[in-house]
N, C-alpha and C positions, 0 to 999 in steps of 0.2 A: 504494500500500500504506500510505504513511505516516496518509494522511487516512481509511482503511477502518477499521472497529470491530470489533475481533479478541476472538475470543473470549476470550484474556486479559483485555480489555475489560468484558466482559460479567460478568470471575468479579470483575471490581473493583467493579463497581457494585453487584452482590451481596452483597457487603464492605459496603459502606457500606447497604445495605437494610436491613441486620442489625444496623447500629449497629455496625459495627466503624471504629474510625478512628487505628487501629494497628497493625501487624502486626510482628513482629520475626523476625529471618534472617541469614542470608546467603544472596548469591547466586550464580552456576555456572551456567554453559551450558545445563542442564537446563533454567533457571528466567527463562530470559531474557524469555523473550515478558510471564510475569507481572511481571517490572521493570520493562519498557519501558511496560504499561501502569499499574502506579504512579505511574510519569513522569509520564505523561501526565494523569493524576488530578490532580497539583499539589500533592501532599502529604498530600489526603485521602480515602485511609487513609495514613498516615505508615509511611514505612520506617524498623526502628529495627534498625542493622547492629547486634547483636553480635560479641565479639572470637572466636566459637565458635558451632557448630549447637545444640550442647548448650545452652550459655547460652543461646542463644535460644529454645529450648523452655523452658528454665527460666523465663526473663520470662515467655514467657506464660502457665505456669502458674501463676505471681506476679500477673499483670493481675487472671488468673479471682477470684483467691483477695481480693487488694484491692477490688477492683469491683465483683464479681457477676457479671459481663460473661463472654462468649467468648472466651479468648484464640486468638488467631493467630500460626501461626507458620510458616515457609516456608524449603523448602533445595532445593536441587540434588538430583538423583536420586544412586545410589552414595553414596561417604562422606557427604555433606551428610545423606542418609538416614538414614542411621543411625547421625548422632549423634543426632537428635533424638530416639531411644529411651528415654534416658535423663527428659528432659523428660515426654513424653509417658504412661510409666510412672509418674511422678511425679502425674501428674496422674488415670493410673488408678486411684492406691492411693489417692489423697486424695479422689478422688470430684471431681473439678474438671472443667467442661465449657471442654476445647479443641476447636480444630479442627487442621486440618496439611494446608496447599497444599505438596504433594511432587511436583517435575518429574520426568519422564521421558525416557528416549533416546524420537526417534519410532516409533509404533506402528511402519515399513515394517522397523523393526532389532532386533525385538524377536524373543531365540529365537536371536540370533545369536551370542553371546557376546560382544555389543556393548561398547565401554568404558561402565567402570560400569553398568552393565546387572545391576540385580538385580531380583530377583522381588520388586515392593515388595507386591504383596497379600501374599504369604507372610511377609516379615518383617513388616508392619505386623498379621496378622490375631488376635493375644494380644491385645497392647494396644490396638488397636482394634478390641474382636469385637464392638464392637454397630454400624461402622459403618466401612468401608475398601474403597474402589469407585472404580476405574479410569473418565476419563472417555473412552472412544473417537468418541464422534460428538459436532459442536457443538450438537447440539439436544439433548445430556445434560447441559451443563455446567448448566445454571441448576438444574436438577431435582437433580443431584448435588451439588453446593454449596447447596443450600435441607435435601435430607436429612439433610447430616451437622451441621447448625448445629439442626435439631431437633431429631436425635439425642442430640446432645452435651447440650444444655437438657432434655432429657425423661430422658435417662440419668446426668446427669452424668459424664459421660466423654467421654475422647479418640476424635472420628474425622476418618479422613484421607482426603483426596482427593489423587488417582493422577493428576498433567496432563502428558501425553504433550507435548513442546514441538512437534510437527508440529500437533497439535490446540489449543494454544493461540493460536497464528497463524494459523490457519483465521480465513476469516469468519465473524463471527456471524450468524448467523440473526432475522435483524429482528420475524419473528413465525414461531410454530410453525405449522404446519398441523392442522389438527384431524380426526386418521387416527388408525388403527389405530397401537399401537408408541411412539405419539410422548405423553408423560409430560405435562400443564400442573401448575403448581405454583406454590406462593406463599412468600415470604421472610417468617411469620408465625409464632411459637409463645405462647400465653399459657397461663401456670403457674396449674394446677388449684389449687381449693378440695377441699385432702382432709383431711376429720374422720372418726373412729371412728363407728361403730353408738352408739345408746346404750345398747346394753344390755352394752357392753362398754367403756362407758364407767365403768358402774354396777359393773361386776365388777370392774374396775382402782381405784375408790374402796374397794369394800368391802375390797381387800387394804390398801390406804394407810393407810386408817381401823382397821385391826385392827392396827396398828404401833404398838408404844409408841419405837421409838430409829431413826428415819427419816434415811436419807440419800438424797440427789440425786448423780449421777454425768452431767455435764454435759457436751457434747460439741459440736464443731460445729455442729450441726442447728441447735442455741438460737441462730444466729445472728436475729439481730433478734426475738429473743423473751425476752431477760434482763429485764423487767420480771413479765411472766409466768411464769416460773421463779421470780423473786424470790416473787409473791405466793403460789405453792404451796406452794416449801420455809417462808416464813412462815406459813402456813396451819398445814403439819404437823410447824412446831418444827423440822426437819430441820437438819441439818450438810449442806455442800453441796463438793464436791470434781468437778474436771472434768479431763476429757483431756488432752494435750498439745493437740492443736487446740483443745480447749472453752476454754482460760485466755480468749483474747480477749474471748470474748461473756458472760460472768459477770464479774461487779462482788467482785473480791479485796479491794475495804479491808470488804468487812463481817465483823462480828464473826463468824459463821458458816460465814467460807469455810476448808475445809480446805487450800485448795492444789492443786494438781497430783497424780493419783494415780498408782500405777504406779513402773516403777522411778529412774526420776528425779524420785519423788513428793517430797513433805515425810510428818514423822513424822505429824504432825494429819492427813495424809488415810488411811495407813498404819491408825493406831487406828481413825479411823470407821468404813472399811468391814470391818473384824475387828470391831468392838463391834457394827454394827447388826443389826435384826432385819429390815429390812422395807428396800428399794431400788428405787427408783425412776430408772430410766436414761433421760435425755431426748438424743437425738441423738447420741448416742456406738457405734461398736464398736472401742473403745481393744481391742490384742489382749494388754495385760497382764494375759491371766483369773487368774494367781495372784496379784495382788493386788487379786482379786475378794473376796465372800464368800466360804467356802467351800459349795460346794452341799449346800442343805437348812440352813446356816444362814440365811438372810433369804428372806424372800417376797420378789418383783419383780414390778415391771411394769416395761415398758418401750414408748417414745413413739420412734416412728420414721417418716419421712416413705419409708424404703424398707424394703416387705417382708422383704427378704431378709437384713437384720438383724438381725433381731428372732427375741432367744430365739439369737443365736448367739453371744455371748463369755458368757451367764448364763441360767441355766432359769428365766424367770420365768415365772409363773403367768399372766398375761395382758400378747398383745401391741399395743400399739393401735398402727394405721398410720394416719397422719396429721400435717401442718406441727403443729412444735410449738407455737407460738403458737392456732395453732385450735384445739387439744388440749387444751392446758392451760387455755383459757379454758372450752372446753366441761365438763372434770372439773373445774373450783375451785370449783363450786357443791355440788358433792357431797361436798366434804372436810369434814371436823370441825376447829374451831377448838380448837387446843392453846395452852394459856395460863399460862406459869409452868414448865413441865414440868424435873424433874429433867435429863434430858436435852440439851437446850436449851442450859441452865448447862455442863453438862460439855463441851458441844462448844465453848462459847466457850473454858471453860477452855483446853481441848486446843489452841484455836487461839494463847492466849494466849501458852499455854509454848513453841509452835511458833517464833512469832515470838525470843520470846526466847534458843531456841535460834538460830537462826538467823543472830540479831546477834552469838552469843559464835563460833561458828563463824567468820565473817565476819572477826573480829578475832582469828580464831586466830594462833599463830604460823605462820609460813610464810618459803619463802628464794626469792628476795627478798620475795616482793608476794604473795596470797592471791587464785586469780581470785574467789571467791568476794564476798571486800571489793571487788573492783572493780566488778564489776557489782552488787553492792545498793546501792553510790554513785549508781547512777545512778536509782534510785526518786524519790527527792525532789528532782528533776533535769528529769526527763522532760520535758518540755513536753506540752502536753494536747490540742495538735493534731499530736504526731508521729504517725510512722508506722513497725513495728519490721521489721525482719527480722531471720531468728533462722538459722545456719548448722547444721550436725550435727554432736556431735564432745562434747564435756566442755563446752562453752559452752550445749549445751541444757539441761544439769544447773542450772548457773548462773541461767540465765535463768527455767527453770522454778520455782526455785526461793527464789530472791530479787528478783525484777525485777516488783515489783506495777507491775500497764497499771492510767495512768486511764481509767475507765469512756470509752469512744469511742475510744479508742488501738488501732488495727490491727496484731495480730503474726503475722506468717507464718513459716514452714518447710517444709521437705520431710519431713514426722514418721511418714508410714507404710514408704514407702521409705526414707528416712532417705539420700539422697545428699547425700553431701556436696560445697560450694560452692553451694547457692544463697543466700545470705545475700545477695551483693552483686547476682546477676541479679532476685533479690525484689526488693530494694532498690530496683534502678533502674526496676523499671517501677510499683514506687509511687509513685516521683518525679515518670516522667514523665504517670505518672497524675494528681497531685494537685503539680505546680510549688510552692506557694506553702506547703504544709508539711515542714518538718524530717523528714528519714528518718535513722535510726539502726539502722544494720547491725551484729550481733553474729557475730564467727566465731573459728576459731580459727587459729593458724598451718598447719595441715594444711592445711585447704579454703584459706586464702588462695593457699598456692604449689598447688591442685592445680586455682583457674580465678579464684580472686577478684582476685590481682596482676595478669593481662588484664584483665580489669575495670575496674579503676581507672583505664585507659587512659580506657574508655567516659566513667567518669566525670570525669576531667578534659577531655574534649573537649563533654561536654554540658554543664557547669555554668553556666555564663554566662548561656545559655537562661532558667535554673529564676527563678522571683518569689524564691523565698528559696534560697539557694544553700548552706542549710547540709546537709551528706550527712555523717552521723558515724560510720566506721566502728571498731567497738573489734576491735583482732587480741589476743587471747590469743597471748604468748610464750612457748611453754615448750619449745619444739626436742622435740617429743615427740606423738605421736599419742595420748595422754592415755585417751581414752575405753577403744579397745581396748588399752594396754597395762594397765589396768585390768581389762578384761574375759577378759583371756590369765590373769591372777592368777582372775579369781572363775571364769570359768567351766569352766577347766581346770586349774586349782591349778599354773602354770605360771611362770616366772618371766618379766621383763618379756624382749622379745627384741630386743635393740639393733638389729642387723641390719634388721628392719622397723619398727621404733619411732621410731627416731632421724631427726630430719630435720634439714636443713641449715640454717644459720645465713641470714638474710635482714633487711636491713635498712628495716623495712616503712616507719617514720615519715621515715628517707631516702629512700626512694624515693616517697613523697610529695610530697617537698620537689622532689623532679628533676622529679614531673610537672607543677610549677606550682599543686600544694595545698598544704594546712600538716600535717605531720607534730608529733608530740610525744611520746612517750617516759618513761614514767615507772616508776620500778622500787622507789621507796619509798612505805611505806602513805599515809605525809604528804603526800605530791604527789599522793593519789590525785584529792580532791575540787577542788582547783586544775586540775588536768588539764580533768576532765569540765566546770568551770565553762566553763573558753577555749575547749574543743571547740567548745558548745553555744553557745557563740557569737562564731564566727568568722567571718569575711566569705566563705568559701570552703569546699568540703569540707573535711575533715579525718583523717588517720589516726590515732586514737593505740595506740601501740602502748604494752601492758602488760606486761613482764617478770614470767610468772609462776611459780609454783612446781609444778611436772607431779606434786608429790607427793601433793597434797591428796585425799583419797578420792574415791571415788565410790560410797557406800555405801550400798544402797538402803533405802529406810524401814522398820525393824521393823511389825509382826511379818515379813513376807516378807527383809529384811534378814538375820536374826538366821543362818540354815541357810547363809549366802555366807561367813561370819567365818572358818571353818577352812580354807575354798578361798584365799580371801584371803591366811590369813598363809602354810599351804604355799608359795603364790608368793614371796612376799617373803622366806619364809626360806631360798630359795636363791640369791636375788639380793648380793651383793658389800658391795651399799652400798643395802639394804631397810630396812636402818635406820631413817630418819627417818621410810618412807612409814610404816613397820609404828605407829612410835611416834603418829605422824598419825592410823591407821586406829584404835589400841586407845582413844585420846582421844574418838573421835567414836562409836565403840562402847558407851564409859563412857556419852557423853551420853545415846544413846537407852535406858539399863540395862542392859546386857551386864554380864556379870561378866568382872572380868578376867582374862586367862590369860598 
């Protein structure tokens, strides 16, 4: 048996046909056959144990997102199953092609009420309904593992494969027979050339071209297509504002850019898409439609390489389906050159006064520490070959919002599901993606104690490994789930609720120091840029932990801001000690023009 070539065998060489030479997991009785032939592989494809099934769906839907690549990811049948739901979701909503090798009890116990025995098509068949298929005979593995890796690349999305461990231990079938029933198949997919019609190329210019105050709303899609976008919105004077996903792929230090739109927008991107007449959406369906136009204000188009987006967060006039970059190279001949334009002007302006709010903000008062000043510290910091990971919580506010990426700097998150803790599973598998660049994880005390303090196990048992061993995680401190006891005040005029709010005291940069990394700790403004300098370069990862203040708003960008202010202070005005937040919120209020109350 030891020297026979087990199907298990067979789904690894598959693995690596596809260019996979990583897989992340844990493993469980279910999954045994597929370890033993990892083993026996020699390392490629690489087992990378997470301290969790979760976490390990979360790498890999961190792999997809850094790479481009397929992520992989593998658990036990029962609980190992379904944690990876979490992941795998994550990877639905963001449009990320994984796959999921999920064991089974053997087919002979199946029906019985076997341990752990679930019905994995049924819970798998939501999150993966373009592709989740049980493999019962070994002449289906190679067929079933070639379709959900095409799948996954042709749909971008999560699908899973069902391997029964009776059926992983079977022999493989050295060649198929060429009958009836029996599937042949190839480990091959290459990604279509898809442009618009031109006559509906021609219809989406003449809207652009009838625009006198043109904005871009920039989204994922644009990935590797930020030159082409650049030469558009230049073409038509445009102000240019993008997703939470789009920040990566557009270039933020130009004078033009509005920032992040939506509710953890900036004020400059806020103004644009209220002032414009004419929109132009390239690879985005951000689902913040209220801080859209409002319909029947602006014309659109809109540039989408999937159907099924197009014309759904904004009624534009025409939808072209096609890669952005082929799109927009094929429409920029048709645009009219704008030169000077009033417009133009105004949006730099907006972006100007942006910034400089931003930095008075920044240097607000706050008790102790402002996370705001903490993370815009680290802009002029960055290194130009890191690599970001962004956690969910009041640190996406931050980040989104002060943390300009150099042009090539990669940032991830989990932004449509929005779970929190993957900061540190992102993290690690850009690491062990790209060894020899700096990763810098943002999170906040919530996500750290709800998977990223496990984590850091991971990451002090790998470091040694990495060419550069710097991994800098910042923990926002504020003993406070931040985001939503903000969201209890606006969305329900509620006051903050200690009982769920309140979290327990955790000593993040000490227990750095226990795992054999460096910990650091700073709680006044003045140590802030001293901190991030040592971080950044230290011989070892690093934690630093920031002391911060859970008061500081989270106020979304007028105009859409402006209707939340009364919800807002109802909350606080029944809170004990609303006090400071209140005085916090009417200050930042002031800034955007509120009148006070």
């Amino acid at each position: 048996m030891a020297d026979q070539r087990l199907v298990a065998d067979l789904v690894v060489e598959r693995l690596l046909a596809w260019g996979v030479h990583r897989v992340f997991g844990y493993s469980g009785d279910g999954i045994n056959g597929l370890m033993g032939a990892l083993r026996r592989a020699g390392g490629d494809p690489e087992f990378v144990q997470a301290r969790h099934e979760e976490n390990a769906a979360l790498m890999a839907v961190g792999h997809a997102k850094y790479t481009g690549e397929v992520g992989v990811m593998t658990s036990t049948q029962g609980p190992g199953a379904v944690h990876l739901l979490n992941g795998l979701y994550d990877a639905k909503l963001d449009h990320q092609p994984v796959v999921a090798i999920v064991g089974q009890q053997p087919t002979t116990a199946l029906g019985a009420e076997y341990q752990q025995e679930i019905d994995l098509s049924a819970l798998f068949k939501d999150v993966a309904a373009q592709y989740v298929q049980a493999v019962l005979a070994p002449e289906q593995a190679a067929m079933v593992v070639d379709r959900a890796f095409r799948t996954a690349l042709a749909t971008r999305s999560p699908c899973v494969i069902i391997l029964p461990h009776d059926v992983q231990v079977s022999p493989a079938p050295d060649e198929l027979p060429h009958e009836h029933g029996v599937v042949p198949t190839v480990p091959q997919w290459r990604p279509p050339r898809v442009v618009p019609a031109d006559e509906d190329l021609e219809a989406a210019a003449a809207v652009l071209n009838g625009g006198e105050r043109v904005a871009l709303l920039v989204g994922q899609g644009a990935r590797g297509a930020g030159e082409h976008v650049r030469a558009v919105a230049d073409r038509l004077g445009a102000g240019v504002t993008t997703s939470l996903l789009g920040k990566p792929w557009w270039d933020e230090t130009l004078p033009t850019s509005c920032g992040v739109m939506g509710h953890l927008g900036t004020t400059a991107s806020g103004w644009l898409l209220d002032s414009c007449d004419t929109l132009l959406i390239v690879g985005s369906n951000d689902p913040w439609t209220e801080f859209y136009p409002a319909p029947g204000q602006a014309r659109g188009v809109q540039v989408d390489l999937d159907g099924r987006h197009v014309g759904n967060r904004y009624p534009v006039e025409v939808g072209l389906v096609g890669d952005a970059a082929e799109t927009l190279t094929a429409l920029l001949p048709l645009l009219r050159e704008r030169e000077g334009s009033d417009w133009r002007s105004e949006v730099t302006d907006r972006v100007r006064s942006w910034h400089d709010l931003a930095q008075e903000r920044a240097e607000g008062p706050a008790d102790p520490l402002s996370p705001e000043r903490v993370v815009r510290a680290l802009t002029p910091r960055l290194p130009g070959d890191a690599q970001v990971s962004v956690d969910v919580g009041s640190i996406t506010y931050w980040y989104a919002r002060h943390l300009t990426l150099p042009p090539g700097v990669p940032a991830h998150l989990s932004s449509t599901l929005a779970s929190m803790g993957s900061a540190l599973p992102y993290g690690l598998a850009a690491k062990l993606h790209a060894p020899d660049r700096p990763v810098v994880a943002l999170a906040g005390d919530g996500a750290m104690q709800m998977n990223g303090v496990s984590e850091l196990i991971t990451v002090a048992h790998r470091w040694r490994e990495w060419a550069d061993p710097r991994f800098v995680v910042l923990v926002l401190h504020n003993r406070d789930l931040a985001e939503v006891t903000w969201e209890q005040r606006e969305t329900e005029g509620d006051p903050r609720y200690d009982a769920s709010q309140t979290l327990p005291d955790f000593p993040y940069a000490a227990y750095a120091d226990l795992l054999g990394l460096t910990g650091i700790r700073v709680e006044r403004p003045e140590d802030v840029d001293d901190a991030w300098d040592r971080a950044l370069a230290a011989d070892r990862p690093v934690v630093l932990e920031a002391v911060v203040d859970p008061d500081v708003p989270l106020l979304p960008p007028f105009p859409g801001g402006r209707e939340k202010l009364d919800s807002f202070r109802r909350g606080l005005a029944q809170e004990d000690d609303g006090d400071h937040a209140r005085a916090l919120l009417d200050e930042q209020a002031r800034q955007e023009g509120a009148d006070p109350q």
